[in-house]
C-alpha positions as CSV (number, residue, x, y, z in Angstrom):
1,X,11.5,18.1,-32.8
2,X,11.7,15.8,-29.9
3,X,14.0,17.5,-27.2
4,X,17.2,15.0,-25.6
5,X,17.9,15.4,-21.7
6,X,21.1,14.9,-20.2
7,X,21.3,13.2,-16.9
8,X,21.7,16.3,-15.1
9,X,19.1,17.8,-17.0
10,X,16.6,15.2,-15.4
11,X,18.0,15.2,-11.8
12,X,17.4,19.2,-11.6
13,X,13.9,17.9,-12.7
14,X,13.9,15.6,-9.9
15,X,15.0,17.9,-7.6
16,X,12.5,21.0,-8.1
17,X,9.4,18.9,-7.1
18,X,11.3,16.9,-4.4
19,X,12.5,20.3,-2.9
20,X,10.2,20.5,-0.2
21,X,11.2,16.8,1.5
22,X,15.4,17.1,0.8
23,X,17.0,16.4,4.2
24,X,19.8,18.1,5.2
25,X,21.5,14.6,4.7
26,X,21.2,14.6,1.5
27,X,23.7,17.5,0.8
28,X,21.6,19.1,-1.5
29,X,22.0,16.0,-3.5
30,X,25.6,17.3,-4.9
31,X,27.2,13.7,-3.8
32,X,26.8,10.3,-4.1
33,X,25.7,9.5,-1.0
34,X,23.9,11.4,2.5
35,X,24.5,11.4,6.1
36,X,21.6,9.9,8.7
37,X,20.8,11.1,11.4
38,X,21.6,9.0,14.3
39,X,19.3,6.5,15.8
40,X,17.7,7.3,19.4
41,X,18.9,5.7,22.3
42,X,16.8,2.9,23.2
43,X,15.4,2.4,19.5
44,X,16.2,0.0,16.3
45,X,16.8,1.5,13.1
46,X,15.3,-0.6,10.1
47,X,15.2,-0.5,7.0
48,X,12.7,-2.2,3.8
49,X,13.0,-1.9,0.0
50,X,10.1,-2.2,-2.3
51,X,10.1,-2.0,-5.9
52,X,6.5,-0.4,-7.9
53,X,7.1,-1.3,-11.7
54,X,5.1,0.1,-14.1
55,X,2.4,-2.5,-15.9
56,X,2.5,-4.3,-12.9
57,X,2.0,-2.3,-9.9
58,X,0.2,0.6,-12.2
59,X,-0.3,1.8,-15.8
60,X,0.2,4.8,-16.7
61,X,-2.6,6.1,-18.6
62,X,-6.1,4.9,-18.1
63,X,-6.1,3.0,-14.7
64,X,-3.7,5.0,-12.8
65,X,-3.2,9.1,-12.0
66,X,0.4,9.7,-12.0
67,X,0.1,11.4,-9.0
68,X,-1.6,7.8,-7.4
69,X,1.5,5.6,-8.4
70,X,3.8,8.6,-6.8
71,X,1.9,8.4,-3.4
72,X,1.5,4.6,-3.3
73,X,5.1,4.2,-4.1
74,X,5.4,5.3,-0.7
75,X,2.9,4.1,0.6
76,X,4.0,0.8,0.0
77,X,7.1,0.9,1.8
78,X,5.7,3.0,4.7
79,X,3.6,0.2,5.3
80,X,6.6,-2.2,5.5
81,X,7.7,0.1,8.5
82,X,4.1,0.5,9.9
83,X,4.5,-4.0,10.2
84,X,7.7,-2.9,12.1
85,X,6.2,-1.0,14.4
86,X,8.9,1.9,13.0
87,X,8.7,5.7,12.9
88,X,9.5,7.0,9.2
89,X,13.2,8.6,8.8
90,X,13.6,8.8,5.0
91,X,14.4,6.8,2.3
92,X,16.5,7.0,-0.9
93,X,15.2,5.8,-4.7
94,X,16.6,3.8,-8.0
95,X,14.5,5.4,-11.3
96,X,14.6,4.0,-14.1
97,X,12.8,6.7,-16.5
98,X,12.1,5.8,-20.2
99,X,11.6,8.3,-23.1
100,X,7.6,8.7,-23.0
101,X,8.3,9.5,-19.5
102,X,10.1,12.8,-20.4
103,X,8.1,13.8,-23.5
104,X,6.3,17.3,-22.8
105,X,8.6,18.7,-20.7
106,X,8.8,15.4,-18.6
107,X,5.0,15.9,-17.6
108,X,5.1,12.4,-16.5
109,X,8.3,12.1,-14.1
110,X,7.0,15.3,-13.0
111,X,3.3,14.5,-12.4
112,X,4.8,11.2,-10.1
113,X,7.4,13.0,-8.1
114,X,4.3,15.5,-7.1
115,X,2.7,12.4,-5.8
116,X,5.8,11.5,-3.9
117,X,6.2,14.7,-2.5
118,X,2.9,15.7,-1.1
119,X,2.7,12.3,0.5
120,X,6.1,12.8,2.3
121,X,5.2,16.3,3.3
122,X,1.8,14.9,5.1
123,X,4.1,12.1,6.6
124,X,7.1,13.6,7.6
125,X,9.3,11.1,5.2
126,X,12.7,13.1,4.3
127,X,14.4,12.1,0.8
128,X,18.1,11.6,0.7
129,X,18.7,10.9,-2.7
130,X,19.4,8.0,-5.0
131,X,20.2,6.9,-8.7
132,X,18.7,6.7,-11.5
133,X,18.9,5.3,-15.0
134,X,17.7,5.5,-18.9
135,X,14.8,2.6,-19.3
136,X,14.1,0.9,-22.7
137,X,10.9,-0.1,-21.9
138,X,8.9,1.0,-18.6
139,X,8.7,3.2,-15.6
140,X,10.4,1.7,-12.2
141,X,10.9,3.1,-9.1
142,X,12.6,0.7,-6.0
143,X,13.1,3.0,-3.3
144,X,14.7,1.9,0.5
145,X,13.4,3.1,3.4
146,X,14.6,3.9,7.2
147,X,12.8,4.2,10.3
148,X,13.4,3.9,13.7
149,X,11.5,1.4,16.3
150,X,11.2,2.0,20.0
151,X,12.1,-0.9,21.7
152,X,12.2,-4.0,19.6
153,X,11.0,-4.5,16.0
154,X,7.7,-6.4,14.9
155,X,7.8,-9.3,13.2
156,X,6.0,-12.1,11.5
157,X,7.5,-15.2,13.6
158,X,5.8,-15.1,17.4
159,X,2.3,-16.1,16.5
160,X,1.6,-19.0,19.2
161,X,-1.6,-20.7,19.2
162,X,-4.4,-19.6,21.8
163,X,-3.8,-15.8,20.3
164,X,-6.3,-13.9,18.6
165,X,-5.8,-13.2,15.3
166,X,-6.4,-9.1,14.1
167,X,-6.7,-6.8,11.8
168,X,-6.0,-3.1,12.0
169,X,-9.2,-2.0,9.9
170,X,-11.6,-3.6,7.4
171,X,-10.5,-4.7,3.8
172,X,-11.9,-5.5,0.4
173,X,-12.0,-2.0,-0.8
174,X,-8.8,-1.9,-2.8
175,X,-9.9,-4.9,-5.1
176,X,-12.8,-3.4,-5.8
177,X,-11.6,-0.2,-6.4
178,X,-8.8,-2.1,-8.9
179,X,-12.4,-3.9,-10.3
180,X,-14.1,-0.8,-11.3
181,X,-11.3,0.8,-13.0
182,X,-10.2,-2.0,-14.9
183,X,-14.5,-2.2,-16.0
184,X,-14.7,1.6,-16.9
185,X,-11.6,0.6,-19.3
186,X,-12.7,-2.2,-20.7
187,X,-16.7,-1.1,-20.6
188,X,-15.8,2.5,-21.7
189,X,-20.0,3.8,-20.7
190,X,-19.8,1.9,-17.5
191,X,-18.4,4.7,-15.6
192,X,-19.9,8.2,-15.9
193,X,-17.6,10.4,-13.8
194,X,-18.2,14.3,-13.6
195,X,-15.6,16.1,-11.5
196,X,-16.2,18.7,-9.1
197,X,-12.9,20.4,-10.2
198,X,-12.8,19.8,-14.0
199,X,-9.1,21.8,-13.9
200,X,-7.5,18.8,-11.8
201,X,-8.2,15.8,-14.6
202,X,-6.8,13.7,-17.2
203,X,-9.5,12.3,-19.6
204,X,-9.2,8.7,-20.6
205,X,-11.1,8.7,-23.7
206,X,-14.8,10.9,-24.0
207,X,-16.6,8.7,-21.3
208,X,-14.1,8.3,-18.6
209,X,-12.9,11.2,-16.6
210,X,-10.4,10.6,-13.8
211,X,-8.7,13.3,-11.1
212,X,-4.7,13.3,-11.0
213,X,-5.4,14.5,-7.2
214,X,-8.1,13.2,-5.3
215,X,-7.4,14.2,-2.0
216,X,-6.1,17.7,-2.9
217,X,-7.5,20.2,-0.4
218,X,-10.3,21.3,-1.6
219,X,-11.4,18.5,-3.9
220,X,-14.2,16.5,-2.7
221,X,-14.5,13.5,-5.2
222,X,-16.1,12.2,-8.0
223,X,-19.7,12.5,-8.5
224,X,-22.1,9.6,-9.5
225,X,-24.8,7.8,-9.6
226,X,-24.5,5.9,-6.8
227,X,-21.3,7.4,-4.3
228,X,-19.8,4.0,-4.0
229,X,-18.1,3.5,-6.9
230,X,-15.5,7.1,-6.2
231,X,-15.2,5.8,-2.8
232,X,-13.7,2.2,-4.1
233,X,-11.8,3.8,-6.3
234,X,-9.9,6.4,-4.0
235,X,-9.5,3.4,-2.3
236,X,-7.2,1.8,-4.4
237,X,-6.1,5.3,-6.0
238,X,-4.9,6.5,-2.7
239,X,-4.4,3.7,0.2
240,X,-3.4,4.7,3.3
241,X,-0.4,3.2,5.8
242,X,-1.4,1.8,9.4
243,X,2.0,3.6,11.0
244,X,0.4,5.0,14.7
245,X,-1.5,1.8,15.3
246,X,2.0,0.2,14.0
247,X,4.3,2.2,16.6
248,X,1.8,1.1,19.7
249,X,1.7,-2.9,18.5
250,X,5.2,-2.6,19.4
251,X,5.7,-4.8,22.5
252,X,2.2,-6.0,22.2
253,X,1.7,-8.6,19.4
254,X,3.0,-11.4,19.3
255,X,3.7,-11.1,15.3
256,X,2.8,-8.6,12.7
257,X,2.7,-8.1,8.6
258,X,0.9,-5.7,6.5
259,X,-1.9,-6.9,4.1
260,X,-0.3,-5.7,0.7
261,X,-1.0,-9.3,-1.6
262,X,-4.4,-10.3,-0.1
263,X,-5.2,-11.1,3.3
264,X,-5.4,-15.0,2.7
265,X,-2.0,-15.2,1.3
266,X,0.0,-12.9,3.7
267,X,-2.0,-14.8,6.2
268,X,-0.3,-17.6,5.1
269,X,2.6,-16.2,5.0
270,X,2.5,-15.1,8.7
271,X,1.3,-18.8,9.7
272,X,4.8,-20.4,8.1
273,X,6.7,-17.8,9.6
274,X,5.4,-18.7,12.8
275,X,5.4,-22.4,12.3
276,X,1.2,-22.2,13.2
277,X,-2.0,-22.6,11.8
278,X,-5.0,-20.4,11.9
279,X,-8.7,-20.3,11.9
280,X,-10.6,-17.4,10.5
281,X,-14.3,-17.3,12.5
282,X,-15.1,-14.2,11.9
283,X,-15.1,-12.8,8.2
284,X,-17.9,-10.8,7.9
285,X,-16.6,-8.2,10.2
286,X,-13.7,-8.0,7.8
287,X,-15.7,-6.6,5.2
288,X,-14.8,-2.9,4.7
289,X,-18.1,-1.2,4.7
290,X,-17.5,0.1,0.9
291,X,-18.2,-3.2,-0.4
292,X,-20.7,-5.0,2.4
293,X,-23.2,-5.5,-0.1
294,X,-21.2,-6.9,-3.3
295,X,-22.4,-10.4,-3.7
296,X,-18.9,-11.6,-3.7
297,X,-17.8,-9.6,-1.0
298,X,-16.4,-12.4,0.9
299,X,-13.9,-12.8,-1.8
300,X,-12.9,-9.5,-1.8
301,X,-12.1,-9.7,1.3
302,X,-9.6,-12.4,1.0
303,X,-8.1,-11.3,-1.9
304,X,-7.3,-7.9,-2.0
305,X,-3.9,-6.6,-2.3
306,X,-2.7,-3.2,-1.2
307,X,-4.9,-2.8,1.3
308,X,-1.9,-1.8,4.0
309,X,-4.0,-3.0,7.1
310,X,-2.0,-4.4,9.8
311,X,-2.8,-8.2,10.1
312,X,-1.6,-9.2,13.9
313,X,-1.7,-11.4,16.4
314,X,-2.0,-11.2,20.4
315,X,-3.1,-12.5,23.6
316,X,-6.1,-11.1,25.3
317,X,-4.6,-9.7,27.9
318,X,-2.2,-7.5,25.5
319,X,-5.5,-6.9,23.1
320,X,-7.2,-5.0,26.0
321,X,-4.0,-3.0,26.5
322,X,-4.0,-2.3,22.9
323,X,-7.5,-0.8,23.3
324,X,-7.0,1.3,25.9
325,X,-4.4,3.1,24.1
326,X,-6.0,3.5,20.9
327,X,-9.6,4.8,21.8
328,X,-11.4,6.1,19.9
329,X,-9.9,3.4,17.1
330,X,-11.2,0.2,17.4
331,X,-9.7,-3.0,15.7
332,X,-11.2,-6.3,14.2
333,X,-10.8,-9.7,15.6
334,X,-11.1,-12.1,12.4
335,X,-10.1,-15.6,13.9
336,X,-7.5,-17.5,16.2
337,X,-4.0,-19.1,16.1
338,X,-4.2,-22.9,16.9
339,X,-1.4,-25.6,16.4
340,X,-0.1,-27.0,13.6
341,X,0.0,-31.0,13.6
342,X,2.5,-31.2,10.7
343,X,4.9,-28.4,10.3
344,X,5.7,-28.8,7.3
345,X,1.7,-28.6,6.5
346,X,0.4,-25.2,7.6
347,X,-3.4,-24.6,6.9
348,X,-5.7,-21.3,7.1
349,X,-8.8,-22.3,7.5
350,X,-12.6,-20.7,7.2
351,X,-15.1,-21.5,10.2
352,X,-18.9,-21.9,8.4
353,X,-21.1,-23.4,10.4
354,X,-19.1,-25.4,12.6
355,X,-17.3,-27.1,9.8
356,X,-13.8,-25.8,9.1
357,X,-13.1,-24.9,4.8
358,X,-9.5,-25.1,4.2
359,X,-8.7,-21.5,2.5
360,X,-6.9,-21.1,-0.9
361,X,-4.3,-18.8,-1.1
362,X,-5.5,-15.5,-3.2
363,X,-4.0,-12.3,-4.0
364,X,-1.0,-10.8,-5.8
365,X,2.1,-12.7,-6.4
366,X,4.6,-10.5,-8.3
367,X,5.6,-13.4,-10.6
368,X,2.5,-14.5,-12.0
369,X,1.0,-13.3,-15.1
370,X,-2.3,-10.6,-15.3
371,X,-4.7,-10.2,-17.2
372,X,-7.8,-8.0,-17.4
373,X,-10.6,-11.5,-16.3
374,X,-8.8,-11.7,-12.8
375,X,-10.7,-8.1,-11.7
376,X,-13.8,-10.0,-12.5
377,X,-13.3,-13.0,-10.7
């Protein structure tokens, strides 16, 4: 007999895993709304909302731990703050939870708020509460977040031309990752995975064996044939935000986004906002050294979505600030802002050879339709 939950049934659910990151805002969740705390002198408070939709941001079964979509979730929307140059405070949610997601004891709303709630724990991000909803179809979870910036806020809108054009760390990994696990799917003996801790998986059908926690002390990967593939996944699997190098950008770039829908469209995206074009010189040192040696590597590299690597500009003279006070880190100088001669006609372009390629724009656009051929592209 299938069992029914009531609202409050669900929301003690909720609140068991989440225990750990309540603030003391939140009022143990008993009203409808929490108390922040108040914003430093000196500092901005800010705030971003992202939404992470089941079937298009994940799926929950074969290409996507339930415990990966809780912790990217987050991740997501600490990465909005990161391009803010903002420390986390909290943030509150809006679930909408259908049926399948409460079958067996709600394994499934329980598997993603453990996700959620180890992430927050390893970045200090508080929950104060939210809403949530029955779902006919599909999991959704749009959650708001809060932080706080010291001085004033990054944008996207001060690029000038004559600055260098950065990013916080190498990219293409996430795409790949995406790539493989979309192959072992649809190539079912593509991908022979043997865990190390056999007690921490979900099998996907009798040749595909993926861990709901891959970074769980302890756990040290997948095992293969060739090392890479694990890695690229992970990468996609469990993405990481750019928040300290985010905080000391602050006052030091001239304009900043994060790379979450391909670096040739938020690119793009950063060039409109600042009325400026941009020329990419130096792509192969963009290349995260996961996937150096995929023939389409290149690609990758403009392409790949939730990479969460800040994409910046800045002067020279702030870059070797920037340096100083992120030793050991180092960042990656991919191109340069120049002037745009029609406004209304801003161009990314790739330098090959002395000739300049006008670059398409790539990616993930949340309105277009997906199918399984794009990770194959």
């Amino acid at each position: 007999m299938t069992k029914t939950w009531s609202e409050q049934q669900v929301i003690a659910i909720i609140k068991s895993v989440l225990k750990p990151i309540v603030a003391k805002g939140a009022h143990d969740l008993l009203d409808d709304g929490a108390s922040l705390p108040p914003c430093p002198k000196g500092h901005t408070r800010v705030v971003s909302c992202d939404a992470f939709q089941e079937g298009t941001d994940f799926i929950a079964n074969e290409l996507s731990p339930l415990q990966s979509a809780g912790h990217r979730a987050v991740i997501q929307n600490l990465s909005d703050l990161s391009a803010l140059g903002a420390k986390p405070v909290g943030f509150v949610w809006s679930l909408e939870i259908p049926k399948s997601w409460l079958d067996k004891n709600a394994e499934k709303l329980r598997q993603f708020c453990q996700g959620t709630t180890k992430t927050c724990l390893k970045k200090n991000l508080k929950f104060y509460g939210g809403d949530l909803s029955f779902s006919q179809s599909q999991f959704s979870c749009t959650i708001t977040i809060f932080g706080d910036v010291k001085g004033r806020p990054l944008n996207r809108r001060g690029a000038k031309p004559g600055d260098g054009l950065y990013l916080s760390k190498p990219v293409g990994a996430s795409a790949a990752g995406l790539r493989e696990l979309l192959r072992a799917v649809v190539e079912s003996s593509s991908l022979q995975i043997t865990p190390t801790h056999p007690e921490q998986t979900m099998e996907i059908n009798s040749n595909i064996v993926i861990p709901h926690l891959v970074r769980d002390p302890g756990f040290h990967g997948f095992r293969n044939k060739s090392g890479m593939t694990e890695r690229v996944i992970n990468a996609h699997l469990y993405p990481d935000d750019e928040g300290e190098i985010g905080r000391t950008l602050v006052g030091l770039a001239s304009a900043c986004m994060d790379v979450s829908d391909g670096l040739s469209q938020d690119l793009y995206k950063l060039c409109q906002a600042s009325g400026v074009s941009a020329i990419i010189s130096h792509l192969d040192v963009a290349i995260d050294p996961l996937v150096k040696d995929w023939p389409d590597a290149k690609q990758l590299v403009l392409s790949s979505g939730e990479e969460y690597a800040l994409l910046f500009t800045a002067s020279a003279e702030k870059v070797k600030k920037l340096q100083k006070k992120i030793r050991p880190r180092t960042i990656v100088k991919i191109g340069e802002i120049v002037s745009s001669k029609q406004k209304k006609s801003l161009q990314v372009f790739l330098k090959k050879n002395q000739e300049l390629i006008l670059v398409e724009q790539s990616g993930h656009d949340h309105f277009s339709s997906f199918s399984l051929d794009q990770a194959f592209l």
